[in-house]
C-alpha positions, 0 to 999 in steps of 0.5 A: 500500500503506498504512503499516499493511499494511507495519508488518504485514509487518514485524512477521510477518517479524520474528515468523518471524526471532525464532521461527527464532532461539528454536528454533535457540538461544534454547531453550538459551541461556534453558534452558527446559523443554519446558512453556515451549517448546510455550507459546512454540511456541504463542504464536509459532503464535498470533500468525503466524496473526493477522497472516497473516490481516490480511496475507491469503492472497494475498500469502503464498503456499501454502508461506508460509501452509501452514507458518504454518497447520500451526505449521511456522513457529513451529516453525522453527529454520532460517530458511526462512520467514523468507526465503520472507516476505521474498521474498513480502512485500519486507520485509527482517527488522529485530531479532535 
């Protein structure tokens, strides 16, 4: 596996960790109004599908790739794709 295919896992691990962590918290904590969460939403949306191609399909999984395909994943507040990426990718999350 090269090392750029690797920083790509990782950065989409930790894209997910911080989509989950905006969602659950960060909204209130930075008071954004509803414009700024759906540009953020989209934002994280955009760029999960852009490494999720470079990373490709197969080493996604149909949950994994069905959630950030549908924006579910930008979306998230819970975490949950940040573990099934995790579990997918064999890469732990690094950040906040």
């Amino acid at each position: 596996m090269s090392s750029n295919l690797v920083s790509t896992e990782q950065r989409l691990v930790n894209l997910l960790g911080s989509a989950a962590s905006y969602n659950d918290k960060g909204i209130e904590w930075c008071r954004h109004k509803p414009e700024k969460v759906g540009e953020m939403h989209a934002e994280f949306h955009s760029e999960q599908l852009a490494l999720a191609k470079e990373i490709g399909a197969s080493r996604l999984g149909d949950a994994l790739l069905s959630a950030i395909e549908s924006g579910a994943a930008a979306r998230d507040w819970s975490g949950q794709y940040v573990a099934l990426a995790e579990q997918a990718l064999r890469v732990r999350r690094h950040g906040p």
